[in-house]
Backbone bond lengths (Angstrom), bond angles and torsions (degrees), N, CA, C in turn:
res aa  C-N    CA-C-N  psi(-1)  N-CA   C-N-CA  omega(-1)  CA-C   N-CA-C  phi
1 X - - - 1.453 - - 1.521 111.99 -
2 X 1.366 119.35 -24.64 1.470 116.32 -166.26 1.550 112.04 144.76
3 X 1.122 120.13 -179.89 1.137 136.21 123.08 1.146 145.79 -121.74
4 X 1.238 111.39 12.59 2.078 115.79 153.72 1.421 106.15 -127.05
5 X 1.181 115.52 100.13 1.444 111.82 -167.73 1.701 110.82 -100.39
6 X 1.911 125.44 129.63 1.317 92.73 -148.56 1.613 76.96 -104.87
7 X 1.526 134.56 147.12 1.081 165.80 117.57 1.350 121.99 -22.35
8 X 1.380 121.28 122.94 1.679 124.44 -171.82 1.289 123.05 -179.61
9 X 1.270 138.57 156.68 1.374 124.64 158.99 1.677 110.92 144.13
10 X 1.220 148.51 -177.08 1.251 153.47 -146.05 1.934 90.83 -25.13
11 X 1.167 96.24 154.48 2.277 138.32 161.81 1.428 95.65 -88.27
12 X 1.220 111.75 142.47 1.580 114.31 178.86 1.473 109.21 -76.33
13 X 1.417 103.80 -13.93 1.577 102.83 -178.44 1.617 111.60 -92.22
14 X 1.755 110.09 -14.59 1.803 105.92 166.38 1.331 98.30 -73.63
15 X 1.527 151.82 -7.03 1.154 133.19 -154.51 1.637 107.49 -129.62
16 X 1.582 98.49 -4.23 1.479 107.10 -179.03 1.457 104.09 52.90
17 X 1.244 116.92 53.90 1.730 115.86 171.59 1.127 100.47 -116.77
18 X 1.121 126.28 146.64 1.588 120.21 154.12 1.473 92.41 -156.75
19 X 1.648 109.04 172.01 1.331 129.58 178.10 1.231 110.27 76.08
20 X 1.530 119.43 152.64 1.861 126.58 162.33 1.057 107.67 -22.20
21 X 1.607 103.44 -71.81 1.681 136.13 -155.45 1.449 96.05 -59.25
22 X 0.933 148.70 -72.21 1.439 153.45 176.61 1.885 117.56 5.16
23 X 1.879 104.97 92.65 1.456 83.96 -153.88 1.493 102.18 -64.87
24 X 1.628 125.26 -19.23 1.545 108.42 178.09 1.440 126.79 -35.79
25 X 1.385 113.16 -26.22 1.223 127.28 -146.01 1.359 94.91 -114.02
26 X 1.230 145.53 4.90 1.655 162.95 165.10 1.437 97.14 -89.55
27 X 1.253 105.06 -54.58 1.431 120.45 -171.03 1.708 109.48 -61.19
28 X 1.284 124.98 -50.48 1.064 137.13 177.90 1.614 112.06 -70.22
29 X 1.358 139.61 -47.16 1.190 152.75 151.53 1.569 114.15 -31.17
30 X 1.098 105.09 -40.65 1.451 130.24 -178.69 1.368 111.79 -71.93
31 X 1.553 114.73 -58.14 1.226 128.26 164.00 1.735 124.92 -50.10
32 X 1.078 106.46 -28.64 1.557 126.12 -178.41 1.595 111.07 -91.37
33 X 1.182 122.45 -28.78 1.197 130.32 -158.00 1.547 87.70 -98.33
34 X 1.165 141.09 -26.31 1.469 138.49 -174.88 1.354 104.77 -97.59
35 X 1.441 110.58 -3.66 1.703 102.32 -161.38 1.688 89.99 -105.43
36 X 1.605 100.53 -30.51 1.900 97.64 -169.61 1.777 95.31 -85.79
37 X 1.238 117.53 -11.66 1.723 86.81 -176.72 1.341 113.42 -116.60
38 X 1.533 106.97 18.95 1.664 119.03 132.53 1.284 136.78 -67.52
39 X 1.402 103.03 -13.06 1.213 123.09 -160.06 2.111 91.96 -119.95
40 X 0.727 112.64 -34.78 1.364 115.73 159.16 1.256 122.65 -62.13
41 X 1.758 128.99 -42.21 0.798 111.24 -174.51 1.973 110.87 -83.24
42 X 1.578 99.17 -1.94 1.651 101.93 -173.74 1.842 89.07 -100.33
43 X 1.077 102.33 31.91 1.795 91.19 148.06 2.169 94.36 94.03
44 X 1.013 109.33 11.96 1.694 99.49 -174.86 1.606 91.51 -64.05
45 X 1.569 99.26 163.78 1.655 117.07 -156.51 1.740 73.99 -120.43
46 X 1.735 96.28 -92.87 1.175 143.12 -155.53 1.887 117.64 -75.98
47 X 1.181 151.02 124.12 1.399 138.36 166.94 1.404 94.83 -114.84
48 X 0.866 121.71 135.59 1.689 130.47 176.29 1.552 106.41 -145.01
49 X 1.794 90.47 125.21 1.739 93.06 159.75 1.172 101.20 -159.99
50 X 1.111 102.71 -155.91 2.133 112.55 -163.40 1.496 105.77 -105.52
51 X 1.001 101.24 179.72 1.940 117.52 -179.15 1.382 106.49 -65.67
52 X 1.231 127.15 -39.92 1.274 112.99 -148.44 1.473 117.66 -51.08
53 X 1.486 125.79 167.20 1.430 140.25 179.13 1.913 109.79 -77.89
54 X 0.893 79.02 101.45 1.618 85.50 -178.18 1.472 130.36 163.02
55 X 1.082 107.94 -128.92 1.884 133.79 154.10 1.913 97.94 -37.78
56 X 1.347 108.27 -76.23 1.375 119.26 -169.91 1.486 113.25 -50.89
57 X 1.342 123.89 -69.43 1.339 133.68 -173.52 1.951 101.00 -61.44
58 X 1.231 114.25 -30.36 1.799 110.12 175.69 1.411 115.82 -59.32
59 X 1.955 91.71 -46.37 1.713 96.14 -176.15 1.349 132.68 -79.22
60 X 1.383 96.46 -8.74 1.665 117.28 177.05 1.700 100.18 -65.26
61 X 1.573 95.66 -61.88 1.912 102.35 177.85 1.210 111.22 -43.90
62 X 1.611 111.78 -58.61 1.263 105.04 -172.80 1.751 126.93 -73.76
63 X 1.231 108.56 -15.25 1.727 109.25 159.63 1.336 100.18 -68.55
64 X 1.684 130.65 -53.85 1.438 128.44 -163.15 1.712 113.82 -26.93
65 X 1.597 78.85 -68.32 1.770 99.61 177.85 1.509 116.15 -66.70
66 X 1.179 124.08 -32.57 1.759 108.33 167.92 1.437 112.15 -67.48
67 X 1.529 137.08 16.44 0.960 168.32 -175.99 1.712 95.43 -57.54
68 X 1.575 93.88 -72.80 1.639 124.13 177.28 1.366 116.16 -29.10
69 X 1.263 114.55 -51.29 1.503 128.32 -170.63 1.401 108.03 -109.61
70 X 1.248 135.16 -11.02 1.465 135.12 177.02 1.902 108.69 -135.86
71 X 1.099 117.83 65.06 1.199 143.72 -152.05 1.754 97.59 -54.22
72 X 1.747 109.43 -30.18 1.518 120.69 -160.39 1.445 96.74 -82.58
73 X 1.420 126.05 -36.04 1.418 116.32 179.49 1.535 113.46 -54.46
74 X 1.174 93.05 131.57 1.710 118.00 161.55 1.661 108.73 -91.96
75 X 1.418 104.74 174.06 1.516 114.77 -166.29 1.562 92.68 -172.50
76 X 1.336 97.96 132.88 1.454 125.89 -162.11 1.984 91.89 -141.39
77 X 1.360 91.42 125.54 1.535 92.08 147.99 1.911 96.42 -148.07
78 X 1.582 89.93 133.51 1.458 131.44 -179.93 1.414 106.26 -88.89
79 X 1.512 120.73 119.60 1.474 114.13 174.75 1.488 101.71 -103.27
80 X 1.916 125.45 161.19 1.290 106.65 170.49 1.373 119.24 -107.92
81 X 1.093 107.76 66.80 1.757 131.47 -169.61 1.082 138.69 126.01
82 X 1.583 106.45 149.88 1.889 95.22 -155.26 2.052 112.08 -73.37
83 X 0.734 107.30 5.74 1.254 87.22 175.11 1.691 106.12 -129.07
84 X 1.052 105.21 40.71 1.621 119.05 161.94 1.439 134.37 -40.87
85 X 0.900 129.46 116.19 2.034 118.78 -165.25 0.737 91.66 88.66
86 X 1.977 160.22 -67.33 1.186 147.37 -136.95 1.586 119.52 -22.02
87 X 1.476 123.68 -39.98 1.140 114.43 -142.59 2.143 92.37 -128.87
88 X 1.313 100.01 10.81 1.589 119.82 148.67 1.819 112.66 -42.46
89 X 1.334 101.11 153.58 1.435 113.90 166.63 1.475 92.72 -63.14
90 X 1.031 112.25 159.53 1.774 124.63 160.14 1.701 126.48 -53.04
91 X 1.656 107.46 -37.39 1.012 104.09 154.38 1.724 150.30 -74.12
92 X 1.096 93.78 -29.37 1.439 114.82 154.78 1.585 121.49 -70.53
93 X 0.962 143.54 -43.31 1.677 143.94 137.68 1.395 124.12 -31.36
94 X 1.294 111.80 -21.89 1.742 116.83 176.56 1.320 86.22 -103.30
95 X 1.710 138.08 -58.43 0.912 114.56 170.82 2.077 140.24 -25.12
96 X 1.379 109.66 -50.53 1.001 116.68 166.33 1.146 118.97 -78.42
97 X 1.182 121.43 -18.89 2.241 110.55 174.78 1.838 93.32 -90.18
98 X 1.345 113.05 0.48 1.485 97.52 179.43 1.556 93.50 -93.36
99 X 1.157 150.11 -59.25 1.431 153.42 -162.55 1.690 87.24 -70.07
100 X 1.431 133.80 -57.66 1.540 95.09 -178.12 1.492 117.54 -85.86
101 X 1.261 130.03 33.27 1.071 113.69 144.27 1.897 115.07 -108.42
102 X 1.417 94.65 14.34 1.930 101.40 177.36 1.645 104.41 -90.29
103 X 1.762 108.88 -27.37 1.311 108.32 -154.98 2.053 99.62 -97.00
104 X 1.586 98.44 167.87 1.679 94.75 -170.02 1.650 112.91 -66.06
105 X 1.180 104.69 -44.37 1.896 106.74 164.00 1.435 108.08 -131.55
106 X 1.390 101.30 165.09 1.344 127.18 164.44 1.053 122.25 -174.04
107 X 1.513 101.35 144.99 2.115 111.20 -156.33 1.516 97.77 -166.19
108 X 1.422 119.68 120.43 1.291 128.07 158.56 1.405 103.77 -27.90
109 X 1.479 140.22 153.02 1.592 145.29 143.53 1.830 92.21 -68.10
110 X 1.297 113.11 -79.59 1.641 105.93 -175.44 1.209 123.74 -74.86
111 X 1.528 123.49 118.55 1.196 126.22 -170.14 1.875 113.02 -70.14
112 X 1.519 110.36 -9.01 1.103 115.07 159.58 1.348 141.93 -67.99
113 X 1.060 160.37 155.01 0.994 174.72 117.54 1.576 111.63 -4.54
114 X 1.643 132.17 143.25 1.875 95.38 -173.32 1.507 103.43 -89.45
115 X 1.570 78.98 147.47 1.772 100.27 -179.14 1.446 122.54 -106.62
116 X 1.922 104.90 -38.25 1.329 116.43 175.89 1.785 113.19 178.33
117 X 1.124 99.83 157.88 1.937 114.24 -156.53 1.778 98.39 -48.53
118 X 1.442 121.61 -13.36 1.238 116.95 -178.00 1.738 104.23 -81.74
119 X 1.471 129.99 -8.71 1.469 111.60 166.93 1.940 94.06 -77.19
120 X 1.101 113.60 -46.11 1.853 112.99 -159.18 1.876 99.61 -48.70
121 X 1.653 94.77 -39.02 1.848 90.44 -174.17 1.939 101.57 -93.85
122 X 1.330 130.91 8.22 1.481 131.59 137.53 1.043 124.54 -52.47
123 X 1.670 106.92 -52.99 1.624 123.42 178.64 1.170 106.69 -62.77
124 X 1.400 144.66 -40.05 1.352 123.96 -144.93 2.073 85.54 -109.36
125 X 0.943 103.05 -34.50 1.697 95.42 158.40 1.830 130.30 -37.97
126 X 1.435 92.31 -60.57 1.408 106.69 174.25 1.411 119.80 -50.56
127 X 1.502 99.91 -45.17 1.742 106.63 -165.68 1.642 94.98 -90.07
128 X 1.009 133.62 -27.08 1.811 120.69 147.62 1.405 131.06 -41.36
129 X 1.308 107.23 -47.20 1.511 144.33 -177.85 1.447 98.80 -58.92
130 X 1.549 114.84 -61.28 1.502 113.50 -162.23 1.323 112.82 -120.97
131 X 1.779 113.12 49.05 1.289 133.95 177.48 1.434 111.64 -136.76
132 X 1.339 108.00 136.11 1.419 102.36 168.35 1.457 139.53 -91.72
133 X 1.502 106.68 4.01 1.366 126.33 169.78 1.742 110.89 178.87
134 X 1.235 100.00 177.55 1.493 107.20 -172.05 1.188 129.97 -115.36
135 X 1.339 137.13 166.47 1.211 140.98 167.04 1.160 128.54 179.45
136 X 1.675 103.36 99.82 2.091 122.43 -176.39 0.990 109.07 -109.94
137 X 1.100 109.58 156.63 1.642 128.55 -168.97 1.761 85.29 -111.74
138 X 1.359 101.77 102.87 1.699 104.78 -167.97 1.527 98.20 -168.48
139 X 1.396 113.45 132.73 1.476 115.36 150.12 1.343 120.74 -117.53
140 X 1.711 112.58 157.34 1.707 117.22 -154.88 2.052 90.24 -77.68
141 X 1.388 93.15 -24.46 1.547 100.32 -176.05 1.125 111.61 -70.97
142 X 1.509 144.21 -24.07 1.515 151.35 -176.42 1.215 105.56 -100.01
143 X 0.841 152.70 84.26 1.665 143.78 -174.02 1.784 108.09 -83.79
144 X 1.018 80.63 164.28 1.916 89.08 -154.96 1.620 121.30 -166.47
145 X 1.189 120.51 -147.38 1.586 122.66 171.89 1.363 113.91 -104.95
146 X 1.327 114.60 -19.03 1.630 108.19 -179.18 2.384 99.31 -90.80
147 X 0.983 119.01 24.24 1.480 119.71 176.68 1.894 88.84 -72.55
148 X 1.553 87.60 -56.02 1.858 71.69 -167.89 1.437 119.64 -79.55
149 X 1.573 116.33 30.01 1.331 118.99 158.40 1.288 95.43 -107.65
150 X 1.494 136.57 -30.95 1.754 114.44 179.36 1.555 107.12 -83.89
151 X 1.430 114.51 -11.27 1.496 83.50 173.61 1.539 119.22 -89.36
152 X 2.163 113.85 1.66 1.320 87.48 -164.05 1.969 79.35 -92.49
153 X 1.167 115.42 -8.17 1.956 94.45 176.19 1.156 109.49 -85.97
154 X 1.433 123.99 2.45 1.710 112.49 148.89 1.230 133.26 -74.54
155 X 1.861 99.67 -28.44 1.436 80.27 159.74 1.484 103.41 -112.98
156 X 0.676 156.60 110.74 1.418 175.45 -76.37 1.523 107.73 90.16
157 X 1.592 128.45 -53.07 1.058 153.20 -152.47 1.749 95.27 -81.08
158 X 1.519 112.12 -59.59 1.719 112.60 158.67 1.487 117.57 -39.96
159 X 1.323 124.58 -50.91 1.261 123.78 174.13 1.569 139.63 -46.73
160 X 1.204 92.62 -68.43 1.156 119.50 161.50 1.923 138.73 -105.43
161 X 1.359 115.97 -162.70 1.366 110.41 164.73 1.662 92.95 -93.55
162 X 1.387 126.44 132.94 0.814 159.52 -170.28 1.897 147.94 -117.51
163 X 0.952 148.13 10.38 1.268 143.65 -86.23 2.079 73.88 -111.57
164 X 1.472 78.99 138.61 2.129 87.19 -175.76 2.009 87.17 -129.03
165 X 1.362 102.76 125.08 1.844 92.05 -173.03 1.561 83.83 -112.76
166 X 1.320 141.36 142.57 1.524 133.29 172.79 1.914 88.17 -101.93
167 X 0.834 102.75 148.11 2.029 116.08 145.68 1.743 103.86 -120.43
168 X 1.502 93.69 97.44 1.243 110.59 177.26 1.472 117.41 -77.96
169 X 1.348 137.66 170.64 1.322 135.87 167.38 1.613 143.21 -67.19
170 X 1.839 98.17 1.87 1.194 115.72 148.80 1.561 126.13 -96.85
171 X 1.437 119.44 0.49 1.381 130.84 156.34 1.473 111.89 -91.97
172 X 1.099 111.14 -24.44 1.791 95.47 162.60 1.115 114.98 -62.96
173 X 1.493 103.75 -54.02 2.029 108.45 -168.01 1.201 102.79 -45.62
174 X 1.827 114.14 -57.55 1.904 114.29 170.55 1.476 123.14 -42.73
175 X 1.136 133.41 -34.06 1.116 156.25 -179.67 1.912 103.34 -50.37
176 X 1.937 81.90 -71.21 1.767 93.63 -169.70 1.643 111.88 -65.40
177 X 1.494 115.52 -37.65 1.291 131.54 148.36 1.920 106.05 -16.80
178 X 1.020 116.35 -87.24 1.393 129.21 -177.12 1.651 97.60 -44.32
179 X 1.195 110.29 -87.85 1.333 119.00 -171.44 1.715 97.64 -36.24
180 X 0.743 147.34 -58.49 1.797 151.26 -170.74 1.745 87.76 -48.99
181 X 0.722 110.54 -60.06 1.658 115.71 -159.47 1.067 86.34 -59.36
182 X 1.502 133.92 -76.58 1.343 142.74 -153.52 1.478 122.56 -44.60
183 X 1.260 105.82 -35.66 1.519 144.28 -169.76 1.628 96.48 -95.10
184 X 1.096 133.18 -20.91 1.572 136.91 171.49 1.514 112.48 -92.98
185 X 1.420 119.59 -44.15 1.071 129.68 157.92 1.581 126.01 -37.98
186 X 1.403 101.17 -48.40 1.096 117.54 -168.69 1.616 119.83 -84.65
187 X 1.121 106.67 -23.99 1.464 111.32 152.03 1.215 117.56 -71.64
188 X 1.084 130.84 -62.60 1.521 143.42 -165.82 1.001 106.85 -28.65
189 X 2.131 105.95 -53.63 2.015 110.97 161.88 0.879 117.79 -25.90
190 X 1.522 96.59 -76.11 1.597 121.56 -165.31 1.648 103.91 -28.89
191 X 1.428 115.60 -51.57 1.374 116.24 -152.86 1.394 104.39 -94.15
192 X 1.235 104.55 7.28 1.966 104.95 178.40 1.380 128.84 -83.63
């Protein structure tokens, strides 16, 4: 897969998830957590992605903590400008200065402040640019905010060797599928 693999894909508000508790968001964690330590065991270094509330800020946690057991991974989250979150609830703004101060770096790409949609399509250049493959939690069928992160690792993907992995919304359902069972199973013990 790489070794800087950049991380991205659904807003918690395209996915209507919010909260810990939120089993979408177990489900999705879940989904990520099987996808990066496949990707761990094919040699990943690096996971890097941005602030945003969602996809990004889940996979950051969930690389954080595979931390434990894969001690060599690094974790990068990239914001695309310095005053990013600013205009967040308060809790969500501590939220994000708490994960970049959990993760190994983090640094605005624009040292500016935002000015206009040409830093957001800089940003998503850069993190194509200075990745060696991909992986969003995105389908071509759901359209959303992470499109203009699969179209710039498509073309990225023309360019170069490239590797773009989607977890589409019929790998979640498989996903929650598993996890349901697992979680049924696992009582069933319990109760034996």
């Amino acid at each position: 897969m790489g070794t800087r693999l950049w991380l991205t894909g659904y807003r918690s508000w395209e996915l209507n998830a919010y909260g810990d508790s939120d089993p979408k968001i177990t489900v999705i964690k879940l989904a990520l957590k099987n996808r990066l330590i496949t990707a761990l065991d094919d040699g990943l270094e690096w996971v890097i992605t941005g602030g945003e509330q969602g996809v990004e800020q889940w996979g950051a946690q969930v690389a954080v903590a595979l931390k434990k057991d894969y001690p060599e991974l690094k974790v990068a989250v990239m914001l695309p400008f310095e005053d990013f979150g600013h205009q967040w609830k308060p809790e969500n703004q501590a939220a994000l200065a708490a994960l970049a101060g959990a993760v190994d770096f983090s640094v605005s790409v624009s040292k500016a402040p935002y000015q206009s949609p040409q830093q957001l399509s800089g940003y998503t250049r850069f993190m194509s640019q200075h990745t060696d493959a991909a992986l969003l939690v995105f389908d071509p069928d759901f359209d959303g905010k992470p499109a203009f992160a699969y179209r710039a690792a498509q073309a990225e993907a023309r360019r170069r060797a490239y590797p773009l992995t989607l977890i589409t919304m019929p790998d979640l359902e498989e996903e929650a599928r598993a996890y349901g069972e697992a979680q049924a199973a696992e009582h069933d013990e319990f109760d034996s």
